[in-house]
Every structure is written in structure tokens, then in C-alpha cells.
C-alpha positions in Angstrom: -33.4 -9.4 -3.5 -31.8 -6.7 -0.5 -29.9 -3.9 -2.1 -27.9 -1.9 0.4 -24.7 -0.2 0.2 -21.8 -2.2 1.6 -17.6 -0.7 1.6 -19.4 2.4 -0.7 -20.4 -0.1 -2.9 -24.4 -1.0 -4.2 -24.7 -4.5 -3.2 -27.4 -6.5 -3.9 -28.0 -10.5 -2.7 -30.2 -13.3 -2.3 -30.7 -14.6 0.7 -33.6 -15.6 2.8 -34.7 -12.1 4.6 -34.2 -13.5 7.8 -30.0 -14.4 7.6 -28.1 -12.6 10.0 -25.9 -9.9 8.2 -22.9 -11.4 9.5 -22.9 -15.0 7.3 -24.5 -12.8 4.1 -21.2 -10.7 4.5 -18.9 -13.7 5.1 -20.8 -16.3 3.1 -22.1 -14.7 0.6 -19.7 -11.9 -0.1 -16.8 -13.7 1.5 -15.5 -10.7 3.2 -14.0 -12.5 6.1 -13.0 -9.9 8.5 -15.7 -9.6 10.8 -16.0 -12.8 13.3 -18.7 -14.9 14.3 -18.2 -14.8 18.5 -20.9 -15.6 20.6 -24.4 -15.6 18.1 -26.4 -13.2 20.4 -24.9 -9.9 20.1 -23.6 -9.4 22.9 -19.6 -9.9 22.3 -18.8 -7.7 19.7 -16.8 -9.4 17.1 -19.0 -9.2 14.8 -19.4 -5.5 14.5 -20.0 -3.5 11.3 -20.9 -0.1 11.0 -24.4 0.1 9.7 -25.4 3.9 8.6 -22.3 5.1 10.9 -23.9 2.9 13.8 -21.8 0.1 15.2 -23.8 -3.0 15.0 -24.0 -6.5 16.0 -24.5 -8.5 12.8 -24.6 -11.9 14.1 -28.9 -11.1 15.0 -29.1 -8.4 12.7 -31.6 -9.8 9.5 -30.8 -9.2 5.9 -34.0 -7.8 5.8 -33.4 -5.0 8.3 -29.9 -3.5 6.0 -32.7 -2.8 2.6 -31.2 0.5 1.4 -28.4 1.1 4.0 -25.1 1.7 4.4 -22.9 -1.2 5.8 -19.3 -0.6 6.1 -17.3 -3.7 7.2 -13.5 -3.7 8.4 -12.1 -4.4 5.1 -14.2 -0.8 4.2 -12.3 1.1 7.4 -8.5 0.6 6.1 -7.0 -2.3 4.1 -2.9 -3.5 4.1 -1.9 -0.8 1.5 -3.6 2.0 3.2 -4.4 1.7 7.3 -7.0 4.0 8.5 -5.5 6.6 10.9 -7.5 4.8 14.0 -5.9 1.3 12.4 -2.2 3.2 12.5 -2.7 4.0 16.1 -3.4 0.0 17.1 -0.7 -0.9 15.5 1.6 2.0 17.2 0.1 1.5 20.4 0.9 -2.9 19.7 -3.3 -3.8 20.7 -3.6 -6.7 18.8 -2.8 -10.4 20.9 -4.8 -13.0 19.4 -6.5 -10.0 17.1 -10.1 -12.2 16.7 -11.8 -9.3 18.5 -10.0 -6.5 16.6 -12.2 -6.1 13.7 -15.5 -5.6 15.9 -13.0 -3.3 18.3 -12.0 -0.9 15.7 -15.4 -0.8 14.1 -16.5 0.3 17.4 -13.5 2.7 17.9 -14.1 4.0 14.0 -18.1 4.6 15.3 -16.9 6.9 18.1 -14.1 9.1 16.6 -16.5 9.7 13.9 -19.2 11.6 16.0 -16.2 12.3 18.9 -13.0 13.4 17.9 -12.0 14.5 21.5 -13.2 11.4 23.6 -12.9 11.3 27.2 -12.3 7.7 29.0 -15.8 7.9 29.8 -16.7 8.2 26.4 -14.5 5.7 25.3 -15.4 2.8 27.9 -19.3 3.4 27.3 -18.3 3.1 23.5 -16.3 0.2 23.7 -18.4 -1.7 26.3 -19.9 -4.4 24.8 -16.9 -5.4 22.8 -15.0 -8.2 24.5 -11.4 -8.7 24.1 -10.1 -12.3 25.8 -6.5 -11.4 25.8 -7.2 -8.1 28.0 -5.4 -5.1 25.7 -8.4 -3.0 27.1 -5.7 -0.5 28.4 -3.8 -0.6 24.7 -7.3 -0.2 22.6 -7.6 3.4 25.0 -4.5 4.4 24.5 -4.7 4.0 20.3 -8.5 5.4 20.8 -6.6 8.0 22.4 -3.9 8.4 20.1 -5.9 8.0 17.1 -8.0 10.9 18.3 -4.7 13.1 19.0 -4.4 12.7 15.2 -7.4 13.6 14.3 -8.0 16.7 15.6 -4.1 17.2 13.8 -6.0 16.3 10.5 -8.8 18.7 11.5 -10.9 15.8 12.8 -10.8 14.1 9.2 -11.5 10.6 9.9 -9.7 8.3 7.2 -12.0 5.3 5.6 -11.1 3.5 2.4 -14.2 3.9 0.3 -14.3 0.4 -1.0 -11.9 -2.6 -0.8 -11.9 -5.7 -2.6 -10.0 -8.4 -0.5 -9.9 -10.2 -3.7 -7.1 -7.8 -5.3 -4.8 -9.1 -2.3 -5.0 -12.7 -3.4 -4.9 -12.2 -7.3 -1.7 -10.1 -6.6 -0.3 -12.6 -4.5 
């Protein structure tokens, strides 16, 4: 049994030690916002933030999470209540496609956390890594950008929902 703390949550599952982080979240916990992209870490989609870190969970072991923090998209804003960097994508119209958006804005959420005042430098070492098909690299700076801009508003208060339960959605529905 691995007990780690997922969305603000204590989590524990059974899985074999070895299962990549990314198919206990979605398999096992059906939280389905994080993607499967390439399988080698090396895309991006399947970013979560692991003890503030954003991490590729498709080669990232169960076993390696034991008594860590794991936040998932569905733990950075939810449809009743966008996080402020989630409020600038949508003002700033980044989403195409959107399969790359979760791993984006887990990577995006990583950086304004420790950088509230990012310069593009900043931003493109941060982001690179994540690959977005559709080519709204320009768009994801300027809501990184924007998002920031609010932040430092907010006195740099980076907005994450504790926990979220994409199960309330479709009980309410």
C-alpha cells in the first residue's frame, strides 16, 4: 500500500510499486485530466505537480510518490472556481485541441509559484519540454504573462483549489 497526499487529500492505493503515477491517477483514482502522450517523459501531457515540482508521471513509479504531495489538474482550479493562472488561458483564448493543456498549466502553476515576475527566459526554460501540437506557444506566454500581472496584484498569492472531486460534477449533472 503507497500513501501520499494527492489534490490535499491522504490517498492510499494498491498497485504494483512499479505503475507509472500517471495510470494509478487515471486508473485507479479515475481522475482523468492529466493525458497519456508519448510514455517516455518527454512531452509533457502528463504533468502533475509532485511536492511543487512539475513532473512527468507517465515513468514516474508509484513507489517513488510514498509520502508526497501530488497535485493533479483537477487540484489547480476546477469549473466552479478557475485558478487565477487557469483565468488567464482562458482570457488570453490558449486552448486549440486542449490535450496538452493540463500538463501546460501544471507546468505554468510550477513556475508562478516559485516566480511571480517571470521573464520569457524564465518562462520558455519552464515550459520547454511541454509540447503543444496546435502551436499556442505565443498564447500560453502571454496568459503566463498575464497570470503573473495578477499575481503580484493579489500580492503574489497563487490560487489552488485544495481538493476536487470530479465526481461532484457528474452526480450534479
Amino acid at each position: 500500500m503507497i500513501s501520499f497526499e494527492l489534490n490535499g487529500k491522504t490517498t492510499e492505493v494498491s498497485a504494483a510499486p512499479d505503475t507509472p503515477l500517471l495510470w494509478v491517477v487515471r486508473d485507479h483514482l479515475k481522475l482523468k485530466g492529466s493525458k497519456f502522450g508519448c510514455g517516455m517523459g518527454l512531452c509533457g501531457a502528463c504533468s502533475m505537480l509532485v511536492d511543487g515540482e512539475s513532473t512527468r508521471t507517465c515513468v514516474l513509479p508509484l513507489a517513488a510518490i510514498q509520502g508526497r504531495k501530488v497535485t493533479t489538474i483537477e487540484g489547480i482550479g476546477n469549473p466552479d472556481m478557475l485558478s487565477t493562472l487557469q483565468s488567464a488561458w482562458v482570457e488570453a483564448s490558449v486552448a486549440q485541441c486542449g490535450y496538452c493543456q493540463s500538463g501546460q498549466l501544471v507546468s505554468a502553476t510550477a513556475l508562478l509559484s516559485k516566480n511571480s515576475n517571470p521573464s520569457d527566459n524564465d518562462i520558455d526554460e519552464a515550459m520547454s519540454g511541454n509540447i503543444c501540437r496546435c502551436g499556442t506557444y505565443p498564447n500560453i506566454k502571454k496568459a503566463i504573462k498575464q497570470a503573473a500581472k495578477n499575481l503580484r496584484k493579489d500580492n503574489g498569492q497563487l490560487q489552488i483549489v485544495a481538493y476536487f472531486d470530479p465526481n461532484s460534477i457528474q452526480q450534479e449533472a
